[in-house]
C-alpha positions in Angstrom: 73.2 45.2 9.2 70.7 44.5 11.7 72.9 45.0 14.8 73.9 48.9 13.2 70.0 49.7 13.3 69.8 48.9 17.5 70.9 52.2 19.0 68.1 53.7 16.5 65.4 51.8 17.1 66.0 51.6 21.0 66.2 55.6 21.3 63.2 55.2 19.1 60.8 52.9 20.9 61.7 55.1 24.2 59.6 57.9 25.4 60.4 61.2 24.6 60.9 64.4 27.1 57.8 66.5 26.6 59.9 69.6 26.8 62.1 68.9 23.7 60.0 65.8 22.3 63.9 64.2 21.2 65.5 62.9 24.7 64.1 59.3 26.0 63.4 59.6 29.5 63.8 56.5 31.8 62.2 57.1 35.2 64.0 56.3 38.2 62.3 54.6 41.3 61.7 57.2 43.8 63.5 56.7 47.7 60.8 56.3 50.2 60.5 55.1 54.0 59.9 51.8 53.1 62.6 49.4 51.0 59.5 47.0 49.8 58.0 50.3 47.9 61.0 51.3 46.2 61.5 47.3 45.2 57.7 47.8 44.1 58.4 50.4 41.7 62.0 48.9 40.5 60.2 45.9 39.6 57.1 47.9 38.1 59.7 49.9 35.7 61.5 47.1 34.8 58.3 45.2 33.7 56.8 48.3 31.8 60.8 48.7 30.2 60.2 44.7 29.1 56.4 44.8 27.9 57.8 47.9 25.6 60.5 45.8 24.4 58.7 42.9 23.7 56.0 45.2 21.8 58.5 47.1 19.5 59.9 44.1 18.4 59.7 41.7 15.8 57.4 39.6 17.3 55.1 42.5 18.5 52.4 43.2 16.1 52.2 39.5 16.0 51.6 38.6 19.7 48.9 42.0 19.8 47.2 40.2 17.0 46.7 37.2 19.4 45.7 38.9 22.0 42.8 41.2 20.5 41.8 37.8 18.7 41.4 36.7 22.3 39.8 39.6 23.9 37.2 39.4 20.6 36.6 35.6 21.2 35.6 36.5 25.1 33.8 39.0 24.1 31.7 36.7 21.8 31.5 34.2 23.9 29.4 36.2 26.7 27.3 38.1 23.9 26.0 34.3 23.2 25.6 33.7 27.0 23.6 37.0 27.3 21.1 35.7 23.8 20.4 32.4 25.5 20.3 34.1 28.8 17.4 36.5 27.6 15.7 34.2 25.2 15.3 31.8 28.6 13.8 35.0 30.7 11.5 35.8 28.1 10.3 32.3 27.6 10.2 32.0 31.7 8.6 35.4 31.7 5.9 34.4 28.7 5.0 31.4 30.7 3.9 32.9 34.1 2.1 35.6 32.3 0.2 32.9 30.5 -0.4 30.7 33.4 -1.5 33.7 35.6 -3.9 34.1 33.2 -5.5 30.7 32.8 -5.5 30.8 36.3 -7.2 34.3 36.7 -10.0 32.7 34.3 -10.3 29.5 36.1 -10.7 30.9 39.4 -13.9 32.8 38.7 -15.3 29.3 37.5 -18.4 28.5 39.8 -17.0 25.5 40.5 -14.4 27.4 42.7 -14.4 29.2 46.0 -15.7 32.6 45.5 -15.5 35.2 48.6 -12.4 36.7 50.1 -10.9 33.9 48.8 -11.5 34.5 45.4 -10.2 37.8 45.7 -6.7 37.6 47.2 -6.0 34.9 44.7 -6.9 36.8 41.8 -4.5 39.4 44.0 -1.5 36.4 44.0 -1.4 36.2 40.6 -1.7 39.8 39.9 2.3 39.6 42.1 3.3 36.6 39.4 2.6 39.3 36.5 4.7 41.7 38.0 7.0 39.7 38.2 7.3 38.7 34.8 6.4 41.5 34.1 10.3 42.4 35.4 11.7 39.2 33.9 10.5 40.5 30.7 12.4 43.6 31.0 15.2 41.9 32.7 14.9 39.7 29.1 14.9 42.8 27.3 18.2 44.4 28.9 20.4 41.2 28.6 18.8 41.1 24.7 20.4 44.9 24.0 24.0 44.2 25.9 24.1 41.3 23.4 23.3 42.8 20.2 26.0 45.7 21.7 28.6 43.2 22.1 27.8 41.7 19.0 28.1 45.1 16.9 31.5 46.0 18.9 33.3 42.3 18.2 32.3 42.8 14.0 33.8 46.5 14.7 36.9 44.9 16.3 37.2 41.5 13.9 37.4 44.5 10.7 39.8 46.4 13.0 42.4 43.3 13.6 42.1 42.4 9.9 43.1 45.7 8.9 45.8 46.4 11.4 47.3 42.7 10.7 47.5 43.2 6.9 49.2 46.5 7.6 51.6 45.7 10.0 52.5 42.3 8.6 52.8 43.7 5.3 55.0 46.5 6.7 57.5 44.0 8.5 57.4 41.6 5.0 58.8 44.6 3.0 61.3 45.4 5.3 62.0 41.5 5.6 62.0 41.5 1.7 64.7 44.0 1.0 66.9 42.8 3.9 67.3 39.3 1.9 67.8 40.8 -1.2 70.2 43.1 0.5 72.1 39.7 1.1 71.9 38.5 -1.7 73.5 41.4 -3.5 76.4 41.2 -0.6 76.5 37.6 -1.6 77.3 38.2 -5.2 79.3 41.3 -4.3 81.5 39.2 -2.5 82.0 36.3 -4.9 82.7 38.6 -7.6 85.6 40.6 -5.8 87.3 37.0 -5.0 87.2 36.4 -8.7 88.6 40.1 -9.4 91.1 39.4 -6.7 92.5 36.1 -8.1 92.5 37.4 -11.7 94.6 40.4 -10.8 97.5 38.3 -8.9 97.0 35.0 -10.8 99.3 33.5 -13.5 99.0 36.0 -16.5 101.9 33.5 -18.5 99.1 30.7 -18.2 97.8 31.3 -21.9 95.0 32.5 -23.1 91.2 31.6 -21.7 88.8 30.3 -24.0 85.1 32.5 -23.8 82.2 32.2 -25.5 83.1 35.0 -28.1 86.3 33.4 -28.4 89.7 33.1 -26.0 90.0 35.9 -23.1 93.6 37.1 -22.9 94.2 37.6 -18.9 94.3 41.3 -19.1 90.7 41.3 -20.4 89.5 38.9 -17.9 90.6 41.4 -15.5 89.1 44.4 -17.3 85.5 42.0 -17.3 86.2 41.3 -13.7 86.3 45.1 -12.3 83.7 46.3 -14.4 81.3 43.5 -12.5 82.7 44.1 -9.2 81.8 47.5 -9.7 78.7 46.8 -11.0 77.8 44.5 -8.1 78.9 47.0 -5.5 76.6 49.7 -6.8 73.8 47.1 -6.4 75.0 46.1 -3.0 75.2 49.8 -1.9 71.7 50.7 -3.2 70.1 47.4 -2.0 71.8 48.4 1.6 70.2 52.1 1.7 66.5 50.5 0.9 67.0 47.9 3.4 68.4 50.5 5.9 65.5 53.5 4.9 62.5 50.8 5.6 64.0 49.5 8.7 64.2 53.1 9.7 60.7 53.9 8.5 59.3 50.2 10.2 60.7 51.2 13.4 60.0 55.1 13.8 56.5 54.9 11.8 54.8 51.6 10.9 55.3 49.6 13.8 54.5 52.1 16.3 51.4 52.4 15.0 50.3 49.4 14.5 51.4 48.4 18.0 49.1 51.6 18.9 46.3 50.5 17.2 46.1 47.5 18.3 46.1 48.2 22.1 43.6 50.5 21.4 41.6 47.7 20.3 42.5 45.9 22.7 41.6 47.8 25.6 38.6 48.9 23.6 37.6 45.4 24.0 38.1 44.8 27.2 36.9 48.1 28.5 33.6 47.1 26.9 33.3 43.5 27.9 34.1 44.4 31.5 31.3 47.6 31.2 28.9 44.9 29.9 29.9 42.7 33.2 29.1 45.3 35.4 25.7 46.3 33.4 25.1 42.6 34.0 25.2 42.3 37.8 23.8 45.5 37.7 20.6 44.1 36.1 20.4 40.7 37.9 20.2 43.3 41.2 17.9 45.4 39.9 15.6 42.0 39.3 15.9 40.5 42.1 15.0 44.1 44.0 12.4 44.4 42.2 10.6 41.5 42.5 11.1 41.6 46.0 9.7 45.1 46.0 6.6 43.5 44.2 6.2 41.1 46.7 6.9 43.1 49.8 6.4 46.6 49.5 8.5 48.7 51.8 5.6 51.3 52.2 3.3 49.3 53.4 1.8 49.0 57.3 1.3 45.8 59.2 -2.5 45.7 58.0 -1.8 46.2 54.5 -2.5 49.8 54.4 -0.6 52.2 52.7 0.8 54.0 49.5 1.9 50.7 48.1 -0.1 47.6 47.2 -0.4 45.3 49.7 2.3 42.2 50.2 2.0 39.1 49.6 1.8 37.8 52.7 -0.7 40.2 53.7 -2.7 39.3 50.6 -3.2 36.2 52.1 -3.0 37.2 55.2 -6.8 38.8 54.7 -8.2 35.4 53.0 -11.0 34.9 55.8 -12.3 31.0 55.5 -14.7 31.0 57.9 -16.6 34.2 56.5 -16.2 32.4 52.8 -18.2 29.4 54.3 -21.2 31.4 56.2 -21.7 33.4 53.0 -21.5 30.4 50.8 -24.5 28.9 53.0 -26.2 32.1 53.3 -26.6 32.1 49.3 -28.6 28.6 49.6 -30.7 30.4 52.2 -33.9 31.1 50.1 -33.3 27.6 48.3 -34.0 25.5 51.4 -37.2 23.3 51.0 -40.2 23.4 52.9 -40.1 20.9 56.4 -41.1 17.7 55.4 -44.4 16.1 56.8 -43.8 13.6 60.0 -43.4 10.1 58.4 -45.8 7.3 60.0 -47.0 4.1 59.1 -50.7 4.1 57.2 -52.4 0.8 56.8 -54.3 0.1 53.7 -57.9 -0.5 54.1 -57.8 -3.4 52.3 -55.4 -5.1 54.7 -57.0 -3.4 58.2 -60.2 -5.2 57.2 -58.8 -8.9 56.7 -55.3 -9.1 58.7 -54.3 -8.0 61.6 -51.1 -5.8 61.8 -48.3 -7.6 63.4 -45.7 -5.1 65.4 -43.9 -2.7 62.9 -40.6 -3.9 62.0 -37.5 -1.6 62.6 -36.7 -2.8 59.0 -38.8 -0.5 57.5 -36.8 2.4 58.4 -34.3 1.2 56.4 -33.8 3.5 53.2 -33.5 0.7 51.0 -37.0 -0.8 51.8 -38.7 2.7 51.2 -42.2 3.8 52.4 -45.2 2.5 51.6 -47.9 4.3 49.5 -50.9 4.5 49.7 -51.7 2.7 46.7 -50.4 -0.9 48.6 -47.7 -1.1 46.7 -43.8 -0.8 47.9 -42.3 2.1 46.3 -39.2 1.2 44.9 -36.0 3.0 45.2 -32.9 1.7 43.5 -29.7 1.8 44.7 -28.3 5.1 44.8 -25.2 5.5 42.3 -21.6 6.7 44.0 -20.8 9.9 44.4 -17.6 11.9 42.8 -16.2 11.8 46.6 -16.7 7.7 46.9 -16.5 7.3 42.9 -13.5 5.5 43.5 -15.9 2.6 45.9 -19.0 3.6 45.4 -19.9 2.8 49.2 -23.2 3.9 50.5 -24.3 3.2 54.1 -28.0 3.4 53.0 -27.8 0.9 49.9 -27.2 -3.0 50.2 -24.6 -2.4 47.7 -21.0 -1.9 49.8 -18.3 -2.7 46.7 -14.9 -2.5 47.4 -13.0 0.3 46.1 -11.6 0.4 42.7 -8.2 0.2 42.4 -6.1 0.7 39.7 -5.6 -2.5 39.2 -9.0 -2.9 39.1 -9.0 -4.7 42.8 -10.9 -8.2 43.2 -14.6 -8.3 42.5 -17.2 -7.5 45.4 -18.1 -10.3 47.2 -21.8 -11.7 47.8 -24.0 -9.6 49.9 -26.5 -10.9 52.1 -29.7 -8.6 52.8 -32.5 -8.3 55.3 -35.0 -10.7 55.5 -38.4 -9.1 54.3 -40.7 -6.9 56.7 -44.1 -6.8 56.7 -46.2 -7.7 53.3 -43.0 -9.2 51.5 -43.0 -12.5 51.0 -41.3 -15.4 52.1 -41.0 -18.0 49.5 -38.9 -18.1 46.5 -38.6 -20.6 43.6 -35.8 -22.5 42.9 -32.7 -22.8 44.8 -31.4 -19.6 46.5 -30.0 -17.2 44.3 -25.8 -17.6 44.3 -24.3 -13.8 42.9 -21.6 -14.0 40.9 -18.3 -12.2 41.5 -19.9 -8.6 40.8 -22.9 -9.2 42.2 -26.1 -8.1 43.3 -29.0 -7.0 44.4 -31.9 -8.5 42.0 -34.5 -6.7 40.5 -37.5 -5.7 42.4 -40.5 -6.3 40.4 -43.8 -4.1 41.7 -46.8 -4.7 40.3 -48.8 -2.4 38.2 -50.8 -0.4 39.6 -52.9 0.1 36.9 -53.6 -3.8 37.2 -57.4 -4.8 39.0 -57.2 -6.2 42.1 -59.7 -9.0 43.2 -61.9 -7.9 45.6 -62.1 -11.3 47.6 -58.8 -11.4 48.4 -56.5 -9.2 49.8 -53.4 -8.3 48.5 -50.1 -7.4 50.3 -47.6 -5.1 49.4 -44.9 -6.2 46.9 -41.8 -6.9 48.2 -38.6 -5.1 47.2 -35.8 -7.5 48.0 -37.9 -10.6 46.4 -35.8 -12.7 44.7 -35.3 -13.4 40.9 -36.6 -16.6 39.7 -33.8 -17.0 37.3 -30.7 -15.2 38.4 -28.8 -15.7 34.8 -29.6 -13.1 32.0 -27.6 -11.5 29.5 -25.3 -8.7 29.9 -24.8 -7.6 26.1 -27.4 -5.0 25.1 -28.1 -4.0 28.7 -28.1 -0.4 29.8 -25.0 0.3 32.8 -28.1 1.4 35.0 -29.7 -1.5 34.7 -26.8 -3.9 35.1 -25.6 -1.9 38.5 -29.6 -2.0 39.5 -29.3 -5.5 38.5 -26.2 -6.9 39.4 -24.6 -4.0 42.0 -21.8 -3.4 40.8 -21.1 0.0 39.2 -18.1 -1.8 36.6 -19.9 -4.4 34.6 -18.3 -8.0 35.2 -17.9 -8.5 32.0 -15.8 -5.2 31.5 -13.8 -6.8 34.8 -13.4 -9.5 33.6 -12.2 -8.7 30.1 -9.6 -5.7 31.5 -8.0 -8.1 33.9 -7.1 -10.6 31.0 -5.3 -8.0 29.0 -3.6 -6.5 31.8 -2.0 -10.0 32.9 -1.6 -11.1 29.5 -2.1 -8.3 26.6 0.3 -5.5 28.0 3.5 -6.6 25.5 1.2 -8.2 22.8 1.6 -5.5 19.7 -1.6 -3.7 18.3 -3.8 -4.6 21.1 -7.4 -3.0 21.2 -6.4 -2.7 17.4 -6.2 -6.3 16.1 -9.5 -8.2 15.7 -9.6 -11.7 17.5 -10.8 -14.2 16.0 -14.9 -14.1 15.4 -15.5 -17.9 17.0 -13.5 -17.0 20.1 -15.4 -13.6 20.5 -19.0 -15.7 19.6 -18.3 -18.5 22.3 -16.7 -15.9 25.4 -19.9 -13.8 24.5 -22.3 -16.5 24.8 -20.6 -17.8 28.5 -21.2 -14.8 29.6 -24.8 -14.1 28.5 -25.5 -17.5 30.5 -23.7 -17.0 33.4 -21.3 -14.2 33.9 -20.4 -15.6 37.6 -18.9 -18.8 36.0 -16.0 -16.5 33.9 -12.2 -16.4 35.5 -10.4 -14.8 33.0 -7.3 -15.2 35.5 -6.9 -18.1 33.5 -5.9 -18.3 29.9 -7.2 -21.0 28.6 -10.8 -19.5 29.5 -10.4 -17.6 26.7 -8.7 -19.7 24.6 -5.5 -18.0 25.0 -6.8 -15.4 22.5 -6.3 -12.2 24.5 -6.9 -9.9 20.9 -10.3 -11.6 21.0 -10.8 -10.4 24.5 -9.8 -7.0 23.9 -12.6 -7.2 21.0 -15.1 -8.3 23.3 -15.1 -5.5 25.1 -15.3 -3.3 22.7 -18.1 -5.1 21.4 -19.9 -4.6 24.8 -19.5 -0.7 24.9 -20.5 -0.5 21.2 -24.1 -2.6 22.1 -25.0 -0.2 25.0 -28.2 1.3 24.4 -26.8 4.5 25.2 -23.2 4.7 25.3 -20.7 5.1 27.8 -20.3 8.8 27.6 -23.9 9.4 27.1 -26.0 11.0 24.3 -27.1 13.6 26.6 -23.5 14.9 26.8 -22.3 14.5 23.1 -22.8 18.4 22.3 -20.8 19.4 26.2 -18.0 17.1 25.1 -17.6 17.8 21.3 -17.6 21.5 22.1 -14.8 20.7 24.5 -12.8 19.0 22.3 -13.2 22.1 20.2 -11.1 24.0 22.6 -7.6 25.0 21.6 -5.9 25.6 25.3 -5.3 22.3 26.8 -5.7 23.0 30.1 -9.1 24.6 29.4 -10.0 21.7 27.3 -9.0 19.1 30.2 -10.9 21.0 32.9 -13.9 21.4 30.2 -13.7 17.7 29.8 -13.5 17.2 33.3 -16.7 19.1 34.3 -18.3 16.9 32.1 -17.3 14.1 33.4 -18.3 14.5 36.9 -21.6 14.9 35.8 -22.3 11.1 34.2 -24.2 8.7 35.7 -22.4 6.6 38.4 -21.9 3.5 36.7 -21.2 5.4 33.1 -18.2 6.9 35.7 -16.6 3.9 37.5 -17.1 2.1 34.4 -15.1 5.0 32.6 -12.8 5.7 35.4 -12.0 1.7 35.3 -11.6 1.4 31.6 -9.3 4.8 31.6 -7.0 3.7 34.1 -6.7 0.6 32.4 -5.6 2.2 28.9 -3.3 4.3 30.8 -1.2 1.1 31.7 -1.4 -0.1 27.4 0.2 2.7 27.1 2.8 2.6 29.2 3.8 0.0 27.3 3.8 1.4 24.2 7.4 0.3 22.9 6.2 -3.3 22.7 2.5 -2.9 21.8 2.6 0.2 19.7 -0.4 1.7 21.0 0.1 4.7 22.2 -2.5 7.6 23.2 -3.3 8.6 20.0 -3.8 5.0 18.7 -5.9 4.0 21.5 -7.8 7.2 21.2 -8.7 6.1 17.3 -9.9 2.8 18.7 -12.1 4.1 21.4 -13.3 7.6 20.0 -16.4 6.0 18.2 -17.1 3.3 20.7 -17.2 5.1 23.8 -19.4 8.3 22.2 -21.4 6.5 19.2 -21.1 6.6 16.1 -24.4 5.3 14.4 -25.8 8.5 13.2 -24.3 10.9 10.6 -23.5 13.8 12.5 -21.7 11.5 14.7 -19.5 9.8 12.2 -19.3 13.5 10.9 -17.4 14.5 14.5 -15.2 11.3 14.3 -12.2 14.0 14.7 -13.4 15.3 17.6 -14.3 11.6 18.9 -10.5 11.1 19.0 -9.8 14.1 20.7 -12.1 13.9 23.6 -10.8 10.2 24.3 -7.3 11.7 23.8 -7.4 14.2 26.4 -8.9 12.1 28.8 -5.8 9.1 28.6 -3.7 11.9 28.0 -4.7 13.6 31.4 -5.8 10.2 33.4 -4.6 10.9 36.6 -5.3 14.6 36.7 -9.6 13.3 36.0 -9.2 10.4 38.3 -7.8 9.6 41.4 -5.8 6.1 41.2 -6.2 5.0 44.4 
């Protein structure tokens, strides 16, 4: 039945004339010059003839369906390309605006350049806004082609549905009637071959039992022909349903469904390739613009012109040497008057009952200082290191040359010898000479009061500076950091040494170190050595402290907590808290950072030491556990004091000051 239907639906599936809209028409390759063109066009009609076949047949609407489900997936799969695409330009985009800003705010700080400098780099990030400025709208344009191809793939997915239940449901019907076309030509035929041997059997054979009773032959006929009859109506009427819905399949359903869905198919395409093309499109336009931000065409060589000036030439104008004269201009009306010449006045006292000896090219030295007129040395400590040598703490003018700080903490300074007195210092000291220890020193000088009488029958001379301490050993718990670096010269306490070194050779891997106590003996006995003398302590070695590095890492917490005034200073509590009050983080790092620099010298080293040294607990922080935050909670209170209320009332921001500062070591101190 099948086979009958071909002519139909082949005249069917074929173009039609447009002049009568009933003959197919087949074009014929054309002759030309050339055989390879008409071979071209042979093999191009022969394809299109095939592609028709193949969609007008059974398998058609089928293989569409595959191929719009295709299209729809690739169409998909670039709309979620173009969201993650935009949602990383916008993020890119949000970034640079917000770092163009902090920078625009720190760059008017006074602790910057100002000048011409200032200027053009407040003009350099005014070219990073524009362009994120365009990598916002670049953001925005890939963010509307996706919600576009995301609208037209739901338009398509309900289109394919729809067209598939259609179609498919047309070509079941038409599958439905053919098999129950068969199997009314099934039962047609069994029933004629029973007709058939009825009506030439025996008829002499007797009579056949039924279930009403026995069937002579002649009525077994008469049953017979009346079902024949019966099933060949059916047959006939199943064949003209089966026949009219091929027909209508072929000339109507198909068709359209196979029109439909190319439709949709190039429908998808079309738009996924327009979406293509809007993409490059709006990569070029990005990159052109940005370049336009950064190079205007418009502009001349100097910068002048319709358009901003370029990059380059933004730069280009930055004029250093200018910056530095005005920058030393603006101290012009702060320079101090000329100091008086300085010359050598003898007391009267001493021009009345000794004779000067020749003036000692000691004196000049700044560490001796000038004397007063009052007879008495004037005393100048050992000046404390600057932020540019905080990292040694060298000074050519004080007798205090330590070594430079290294991140492992470097070896301890070694002894320093010092000039021998000049005039009116004396030349004896009691006891046996004074032996520094590892950090060590120059000793105290002691001046006498001035507001003490002198005798009048005896002449006093002029106290000496570098005279030496009678007893060299004193404590180091309870002592201010000035007075142990006056004391001892060394801007990083020995004892803080000391105590560091142990846990970085042995406490790295030891778990909850800085927050397990050691045991109170241990702490008690290493306390006492080094209240006697500090210079006898190797902590190199663990059984100097008992093997107990937990009670080491107690000691020194102990130390910083019995500073008179603590490490970061009262005088800086409110600058810091505030700071730590500060949302931004890089605003609260460079906050915390100005107020750093401005500590005393030893309350720096001794910070920068001790900060350095937490950095490498927790770099370790898989075996110890002590991370920033931990550490943080053990130092917040003992580095910043917590003995009165409003103190323990900004324990919080205790925690976050320290935290900022390990959290941002190397950006506040230099590790070298």
């Amino acid at each position: 039945m099948a086979d009958s239907h071909t002519p139909e639906r082949v005249s069917a599936d074929l173009p039609l004339d447009s002049s009568n809209n009933q003959t197919p028409v087949v074009s014929e390759p054309t002759e030309t010059r050339h055989g390879h063109a008409d071979l071209s066009a042979s093999a191009f009609d022969g394809s299109v003839k095939v592609v028709h076949d193949v969609l007008h047949s059974d398998i058609g609407v089928n293989t569409l369906l595959n191929r719009l489900k295709q299209s729809i997936a690739s169409a998909r799969d670039f709309a979620s390309y173009l969201r993650k695409r935009s949602a990383l330009e916008e993020e890119h985009a949000q970034g640079l605006k917000k770092l163009c800003r902090v920078t625009h705010e720190s760059v008017r700080r006074p602790e910057h350049r100002q000048g011409s400098y200032a200027q053009q780099y407040d003009e350099i990030t005014r070219f990073q806004e524009r362009m994120a400025d365009n990598g916002i709208n670049f953001g925005l344009e890939l963010h509307r082609m996706h919600e576009e191809l995301h609208e037209l793939t739901n338009n398509l997915e309900r289109g394919r549905k729809q067209w598939k239940q259609t179609g498919l449901n047309a070509e079941k019907r038409v599958q439905d009637s053919e098999s129950l076309m068969d199997k009314a030509k099934g039962k047609y035929d069994s029933l004629a071959e029973d007709y058939d041997r009825a009506r030439t059997g025996d008829k002499q054979s007797g009579k056949i039992f039924g279930l009403k009773g026995p069937k002579s032959a002649a009525q077994l006929e008469e049953d017979l022909h009346r079902k024949v009859q019966a099933a060949d109506s059916d047959y006939g009427s199943k064949v003209q349903t089966a026949r009219t819905q091929r027909q209508e399949l072929l000339r109507t359903l198909r068709p359209q469904a196979v029109k439909a869905l190319e439709e949709l198919v190039s429908e998808c395409d079309s738009a996924l390739t327009l979406q293509l093309q809007r993409f490059a499109s709006s990569n070029e336009k990005l990159l052109l613009n940005n370049g336009m931000s950064i190079s205007p065409l418009n502009s001349d060589v100097n910068g002048h012109g319709p358009e901003p000036p370029s990059l380059r030439d933004a730069i280009r104008r930055i004029d250093n040497e200018k910056d530095m004269k005005e920058y030393i201009l603006s101290f012009a009306s702060k320079v101090p008057p000329k100091h008086a010449e300085i010359k050598f006045e003898r007391h009267p006292t001493l021009a009345n009952s000794q004779q000067a000896p020749p003036q000692s090219d000691r004196q000049s030295q700044p560490y001796l200082g000038q004397q007063n007129p009052s007879g008495f040395a004037s005393h100048n400590p050992p000046s404390g290191p600057t932020r540019a040598d905080a990292q040694g703490l060298n000074h050519g003018n004080s007798p205090v040359n330590q070594p430079a700080l290294d991140r492992d903490l470097g070896a301890p300074p070694q002894q320093h010898h010092y000039p021998p007195p000049a005039f009116g210092e004396s030349q004896q000291t009691t006891g046996p000479p004074f032996a520094a220890p590892p950090f060590a020193s120059a000793p105290y000088p002691q001046p006498q009061p001035t507001n003490q009488p002198q005798p009048t029958n005896q002449p006093q001379p002029t106290t000496p500076v570098t005279s030496t301490i009678t007893n060299p050993v004193d404590s180091v718990f309870g002592v201010s950091l000035e007075d142990l670096f006056v004391r001892d010269g060394s801007a990083v306490p020995m004892v803080v040494y000391q105590c560091l070194q142990a846990v970085d050779l042995f406490g790295l891997e030891v778990e909850g170190i800085y927050r397990l106590s050691g045991t109170t003996s241990h702490v008690s006995k290493i306390k006492a050595v080094f209240d006697s003398d500090s210079s006898q302590v190797d902590f190199r070695n663990p059984e100097n402290f008992f093997h107990d590095v937990n009670s080491v890492a107690g000691l020194v917490k102990q130390f910083f907590r019995e500073l008179p005034d603590p490490l970061l200073t009262s005088e800086h509590y409110a600058e810091l808290i505030n700071a730590s009050r500060i949302d931004d983080d890089i605003i609260r790092r460079d906050s915390l950072h100005a107020v750093i620099n401005s500590l005393p010298d030893p309350n720096y080293a001794t910070l920068r030491a001790l900060a350095l040294h937490l950095n490498r607990v927790q770099e370790h922080s898989q075996a110890n556990r002590m991370n920033v935050g931990n550490l943080a909670i053990c130092f917040g209170p003992t580095l910043m004091g917590s003995n009165t209320v409003p103190n323990i009332a900004d324990a919080g921001w205790q925690v976050r000051v320290i935290e900022t500062i390990l959290a941002n070591t190397y950006q506040i101190f230099d590790d070298d």
